[in-house]
N, C-alpha and C positions, 0 to 999 in steps of 0.2 A: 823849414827843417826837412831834410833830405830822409828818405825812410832805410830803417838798414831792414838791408834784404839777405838773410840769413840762406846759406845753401847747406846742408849738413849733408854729409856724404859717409852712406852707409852700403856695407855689405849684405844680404836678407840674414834674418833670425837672429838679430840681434833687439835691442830694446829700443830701437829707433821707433817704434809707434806711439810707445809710453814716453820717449822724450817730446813727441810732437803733440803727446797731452798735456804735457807738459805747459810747453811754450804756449798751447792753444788755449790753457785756461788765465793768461794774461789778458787785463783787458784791453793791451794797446796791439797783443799782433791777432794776424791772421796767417793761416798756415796754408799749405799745397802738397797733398800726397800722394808722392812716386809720380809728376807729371810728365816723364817722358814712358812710363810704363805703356800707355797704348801705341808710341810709338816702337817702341820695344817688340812688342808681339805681334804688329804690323809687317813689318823687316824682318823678324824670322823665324824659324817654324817651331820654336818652343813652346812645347805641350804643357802650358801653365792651368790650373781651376781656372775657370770663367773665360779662357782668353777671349772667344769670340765677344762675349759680352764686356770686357773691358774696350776692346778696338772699337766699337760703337758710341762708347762711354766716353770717349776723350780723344785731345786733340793727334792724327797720327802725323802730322808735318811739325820737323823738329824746329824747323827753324818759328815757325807760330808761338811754338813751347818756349823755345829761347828767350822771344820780342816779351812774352808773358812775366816769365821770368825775371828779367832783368829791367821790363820799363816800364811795365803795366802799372798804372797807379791803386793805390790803397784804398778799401773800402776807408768812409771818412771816419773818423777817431783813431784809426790807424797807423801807427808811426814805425811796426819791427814786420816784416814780413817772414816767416821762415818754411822755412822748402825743404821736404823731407828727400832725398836724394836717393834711388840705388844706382851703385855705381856700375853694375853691370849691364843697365839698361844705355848708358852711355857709347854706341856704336861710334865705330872708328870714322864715319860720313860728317859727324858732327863736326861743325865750327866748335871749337872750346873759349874764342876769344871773346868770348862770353865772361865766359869767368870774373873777368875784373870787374863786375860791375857790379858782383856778390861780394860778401866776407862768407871766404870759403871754410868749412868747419868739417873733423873728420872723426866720427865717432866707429871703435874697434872693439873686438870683442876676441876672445882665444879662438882659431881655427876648431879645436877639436869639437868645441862647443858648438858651434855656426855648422860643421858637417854632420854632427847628430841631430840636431833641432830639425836642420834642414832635408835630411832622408825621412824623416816621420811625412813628410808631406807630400815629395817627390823621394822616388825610389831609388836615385843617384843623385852624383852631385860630381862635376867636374869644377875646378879649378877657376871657370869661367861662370859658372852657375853661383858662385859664390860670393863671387866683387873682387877679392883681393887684389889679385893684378890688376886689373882697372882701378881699385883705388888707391892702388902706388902711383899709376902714370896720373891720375889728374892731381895727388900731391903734389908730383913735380911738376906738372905743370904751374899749378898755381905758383910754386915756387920761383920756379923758373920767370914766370909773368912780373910778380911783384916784388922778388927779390927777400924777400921772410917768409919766415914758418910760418904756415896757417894751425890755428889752434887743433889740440887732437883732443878727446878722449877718449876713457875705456870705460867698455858701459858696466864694469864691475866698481868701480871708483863714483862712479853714479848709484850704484843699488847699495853699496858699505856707507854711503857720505854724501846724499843727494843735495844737500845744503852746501858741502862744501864743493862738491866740482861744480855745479849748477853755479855756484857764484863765482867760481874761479874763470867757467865759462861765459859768462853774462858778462866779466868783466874784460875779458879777451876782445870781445865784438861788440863794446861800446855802451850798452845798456845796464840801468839798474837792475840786480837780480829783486824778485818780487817770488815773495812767501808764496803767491796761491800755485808755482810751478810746484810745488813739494806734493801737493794730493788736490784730486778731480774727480766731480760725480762720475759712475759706473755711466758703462751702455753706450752706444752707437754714436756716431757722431753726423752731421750732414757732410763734415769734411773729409770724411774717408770714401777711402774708393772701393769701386764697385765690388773689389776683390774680399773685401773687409770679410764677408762671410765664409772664405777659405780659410782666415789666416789669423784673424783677430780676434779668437775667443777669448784669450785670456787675456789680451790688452781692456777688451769690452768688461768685463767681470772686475777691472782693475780699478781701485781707488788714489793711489800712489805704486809708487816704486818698488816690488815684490826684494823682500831681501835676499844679496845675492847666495846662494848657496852651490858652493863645489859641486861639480861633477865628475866622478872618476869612471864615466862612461869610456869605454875602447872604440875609436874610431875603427870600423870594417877593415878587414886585413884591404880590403880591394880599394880599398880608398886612402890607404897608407902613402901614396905617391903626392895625390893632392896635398893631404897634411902637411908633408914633409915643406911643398915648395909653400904654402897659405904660411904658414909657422915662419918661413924667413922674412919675408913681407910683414909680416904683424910685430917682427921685431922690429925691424929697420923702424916704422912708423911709430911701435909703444917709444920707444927711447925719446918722442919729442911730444908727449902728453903732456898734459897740462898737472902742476901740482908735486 
């Protein structure tokens, strides 16, 4: 049996770390996060926490990261691989024709949301620090590749009904949905990356799925531009969610 190797493709500040707790407290996968990040801050001069110490930390030749990705075999009992993605780590040098060798999965969250989380950590935030436009184009790429929708969702449809997208998703790419993705012991993990300690307090602290709660925060007047183009992009993609 052939293993599915799941690529989930996220923007930062979203709840893609609590999905990758998710999937990682099944006992048949093994997970991979953010594997192109060291090449990412490798290639360019983005003043991320830890950079120096993550470029040490992992692989910075993408094409290595690809071969890993798409052919690397399973630890044994192993059978769903899943790959935690950000899509702005994704430089334009990359081969994508990768792709096909994943079931590509695209999880969204509101812009205004993603650029307040996001300034708490970094002091700005362009349009490119975000993912959105990068995870338009590798939509359609994969689209483009395989000719169907790759599955989408939104990571408030996961915190309102983590039972029900989590199986609507499970059942999109092939797999039985499994109760213990619902809630996972607290605390660190060996599979997180080195960054874990910039970014991951509250995923670490986390047992399940925090419920979603509204935020009627104001995006920065100075960040109002971003918003506006992050906001068209999050529509085009919500309309082909899953559910």
């Amino acid at each position: 049996m052939q293993p599915v190797r799941i690529a989930m493709w996220s923007g930062p500040r979203n709840i893609s770390t609590a999905l990758m707790r998710a999937w990682e407290n099944r006992p048949d996968t093994v997970v991979h996060d953010e594997p192109f990040y060291a090449y990412f801050l490798a290639k360019t001069d983005m003043d991320h926490p830890g950079r120096e110490e993550i470029i040490a930390a992992d692989e910075t030749d993408w094409r290595r990261v690809v071969e890993r990705m798409a052919s690397a075999p399973l630890p044994p009992g192993k059978t769903v691989f899943y790959q935690k993605h950000m899509t702005h780590h994704m430089l334009e040098e990359i081969d994508m024709a990768w792709l096909v060798a994943v079931t590509n999965c695209f999880l969204l969250r509101r812009p205004a949301e993603v650029i307040n989380s996001y300034i708490k950590v970094r002091a700005n935030a362009t349009l490119f620090d975000i993912g959105f436009a990068q995870q338009q184009r590798i939509f359609h790429l994969v689209r483009e590749q395989t000719g169907q929708i790759p599955p989408v969702i939104d990571g408030r449809d996961v915190q309102e009904n983590p039972r029900r997208t989590l199986g609507l998703l499970c059942a999109a790419v092939g797999v039985p949905f499994d109760e213990r993705m619902l809630a996972w012991p607290a605390g660190p993990r060996p599979s997180d990356g080195v960054w874990a300690k910039y970014w991951y307090s509250a995923v670490e602290a986390s047992t399940s799925f925090e419920p979603y709660r509204h935020k009627n925060e104001p995006v920065p007047d100075h960040l109002r531009g971003v918003l506006v183009e992050a906001e068209e992009i999050y529509q085009e993609l919500y309309q082909y969610r899953l559910g």
